[in-house]
C-alpha positions as CSV (number, residue, x, y, z in Angstrom):
1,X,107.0,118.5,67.3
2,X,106.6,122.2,67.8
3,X,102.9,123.3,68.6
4,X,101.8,126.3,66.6
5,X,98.3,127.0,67.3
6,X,96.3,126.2,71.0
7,X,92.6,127.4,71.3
8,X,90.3,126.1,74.2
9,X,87.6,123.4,72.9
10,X,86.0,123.0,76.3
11,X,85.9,124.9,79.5
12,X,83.7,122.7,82.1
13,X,85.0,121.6,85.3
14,X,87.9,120.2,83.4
15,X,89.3,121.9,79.9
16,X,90.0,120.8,76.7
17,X,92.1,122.5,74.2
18,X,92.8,121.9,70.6
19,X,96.2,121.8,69.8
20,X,97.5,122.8,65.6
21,X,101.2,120.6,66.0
22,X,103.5,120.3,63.0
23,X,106.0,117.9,63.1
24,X,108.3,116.8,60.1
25,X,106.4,119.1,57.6
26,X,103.1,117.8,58.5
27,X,100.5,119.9,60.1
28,X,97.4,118.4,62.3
29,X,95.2,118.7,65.4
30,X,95.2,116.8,68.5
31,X,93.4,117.5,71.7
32,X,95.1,117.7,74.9
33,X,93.2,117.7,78.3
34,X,94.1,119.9,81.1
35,X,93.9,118.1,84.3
36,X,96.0,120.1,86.3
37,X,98.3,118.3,88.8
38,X,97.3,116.1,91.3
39,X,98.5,114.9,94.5
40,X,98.9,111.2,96.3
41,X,100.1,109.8,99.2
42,X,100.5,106.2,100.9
43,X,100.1,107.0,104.4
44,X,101.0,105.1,107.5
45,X,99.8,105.1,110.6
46,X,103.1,103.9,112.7
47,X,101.3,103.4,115.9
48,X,99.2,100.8,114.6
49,X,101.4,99.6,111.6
50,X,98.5,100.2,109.2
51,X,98.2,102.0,105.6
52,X,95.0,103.7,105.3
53,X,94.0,103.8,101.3
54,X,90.3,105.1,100.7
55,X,87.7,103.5,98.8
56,X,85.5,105.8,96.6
57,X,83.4,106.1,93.6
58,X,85.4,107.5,90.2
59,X,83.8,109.0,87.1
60,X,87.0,108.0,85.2
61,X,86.7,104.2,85.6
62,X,82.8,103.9,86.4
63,X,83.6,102.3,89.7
64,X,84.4,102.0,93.6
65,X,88.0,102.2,93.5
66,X,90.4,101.3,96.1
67,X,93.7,103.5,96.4
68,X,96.2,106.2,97.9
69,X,94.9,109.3,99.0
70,X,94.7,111.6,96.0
71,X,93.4,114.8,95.0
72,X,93.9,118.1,93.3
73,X,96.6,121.0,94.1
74,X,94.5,123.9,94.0
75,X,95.6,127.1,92.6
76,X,98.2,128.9,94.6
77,X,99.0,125.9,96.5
78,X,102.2,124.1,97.0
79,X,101.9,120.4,96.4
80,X,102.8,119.3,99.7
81,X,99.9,121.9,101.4
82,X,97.6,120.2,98.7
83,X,98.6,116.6,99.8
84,X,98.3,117.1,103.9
85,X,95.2,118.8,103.0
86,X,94.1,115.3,101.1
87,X,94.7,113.8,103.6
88,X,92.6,115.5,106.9
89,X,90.0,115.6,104.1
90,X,89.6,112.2,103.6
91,X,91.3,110.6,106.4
92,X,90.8,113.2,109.3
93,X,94.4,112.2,110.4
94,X,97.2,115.2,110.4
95,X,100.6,114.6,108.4
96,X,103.9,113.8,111.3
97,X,105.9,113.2,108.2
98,X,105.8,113.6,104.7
99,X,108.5,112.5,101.8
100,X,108.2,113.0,97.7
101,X,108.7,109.7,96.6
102,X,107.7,110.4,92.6
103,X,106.4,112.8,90.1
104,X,104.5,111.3,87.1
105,X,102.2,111.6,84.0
106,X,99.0,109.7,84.4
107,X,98.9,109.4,80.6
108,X,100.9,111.4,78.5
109,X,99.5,111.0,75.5
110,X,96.6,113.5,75.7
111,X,96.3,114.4,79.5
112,X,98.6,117.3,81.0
113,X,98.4,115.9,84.9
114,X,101.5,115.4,86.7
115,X,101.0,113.2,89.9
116,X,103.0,114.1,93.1
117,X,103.5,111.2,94.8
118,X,104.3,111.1,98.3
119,X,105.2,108.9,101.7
120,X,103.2,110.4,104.8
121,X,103.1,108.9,108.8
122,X,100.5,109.9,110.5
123,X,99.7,108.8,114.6
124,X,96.5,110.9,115.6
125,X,93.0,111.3,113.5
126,X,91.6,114.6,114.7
127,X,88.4,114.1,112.3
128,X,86.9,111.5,111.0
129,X,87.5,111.9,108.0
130,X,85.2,110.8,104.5
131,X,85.7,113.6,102.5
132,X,84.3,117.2,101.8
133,X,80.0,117.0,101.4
134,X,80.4,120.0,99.4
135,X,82.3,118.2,96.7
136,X,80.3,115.6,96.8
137,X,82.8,113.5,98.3
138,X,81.9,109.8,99.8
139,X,84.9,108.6,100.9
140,X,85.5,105.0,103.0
141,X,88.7,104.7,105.2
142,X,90.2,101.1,104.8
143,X,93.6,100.3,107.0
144,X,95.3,97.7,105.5
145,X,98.3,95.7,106.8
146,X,101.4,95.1,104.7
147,X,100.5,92.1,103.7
148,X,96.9,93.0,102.6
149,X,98.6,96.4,100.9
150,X,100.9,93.6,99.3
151,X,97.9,91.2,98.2
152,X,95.6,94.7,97.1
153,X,94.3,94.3,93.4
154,X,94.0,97.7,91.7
155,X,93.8,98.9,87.9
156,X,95.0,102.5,89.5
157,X,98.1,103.2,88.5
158,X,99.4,105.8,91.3
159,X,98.4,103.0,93.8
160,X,100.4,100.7,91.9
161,X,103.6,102.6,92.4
162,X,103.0,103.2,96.1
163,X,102.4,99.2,96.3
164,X,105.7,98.6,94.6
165,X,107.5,101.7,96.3
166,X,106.4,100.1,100.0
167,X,107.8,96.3,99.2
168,X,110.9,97.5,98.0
169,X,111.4,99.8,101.2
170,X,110.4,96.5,103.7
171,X,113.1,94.6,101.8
């Protein structure tokens, strides 16, 4: 598939383009969204052995969601500034240690975000936390043990992968 044509449709808080693709002879459109790339983390808190996921409203699925840390890297930002900045956002704790676990597509087929998944251990919470007012942010703090992380129901996918990435590092 080579693209041969890409003209912005949309240019809100997130962008649309339309693409012109040909592929095989055949020539037709298909929009692609630009998300940009995001950030997540599963943090830790080793001094009392708890994950702390948030719990906020999301446009995407109409609902209170329950999952990682997440958030967008901003331009001229380095992932990992982006992700420790996540995190004192919305949890008021500071990063001690952070490792890349995976980078992913949220969906592929028409979305261009990338998802930077990370590890991160925290021990002190210098804020409270909750998310930035001026973005609208309402964010809960939940700590969870393993075994609640374990039992945690969740149709998001990046929270899903740092489920699965935390039992297979206790086993």
């Amino acid at each position: 598939m080579k693209i041969k044509n890409r003209e912005k449709a949309y240019n809100g808080y997130f962008k649309i383009y339309k693409l012109t693709v040909e592929q095989e002879g055949h020539t037709f459109t298909r929009e692609q969204f630009d998300r940009g790339d995001a950030v997540a983390a599963l943090v830790f808190d080793t001094e009392k052995q708890q994950y702390i996921l948030t719990k906020q409203f999301r446009v995407g699925s109409e609902s209170e969601l329950v999952e990682v840390v997440a958030g967008m890297v901003d331009q001229g930002e380095q992932p990992e500034e982006s992700i420790k900045r996540e995190i004192e956002e919305e949890t008021g704790y500071h990063v001690d240690k952070l490792e890349h676990l995976h980078t992913f597509y949220s969906s592929p087929g028409g979305t261009t975000e990338r998802v930077m998944l990370y590890y991160a251990e925290v021990t002190r919470q210098n804020s409270e936390g909750g998310g930035n007012a001026h973005e609208h942010e309402f964010i809960e703090i939940l700590h969870l043990t393993s075994e609640e992380l374990d039992a945690l129901e969740t149709p998001d996918a990046k929270t899903i992968i740092a489920q699965q990435w935390a039992k297979l590092k206790r086993r």
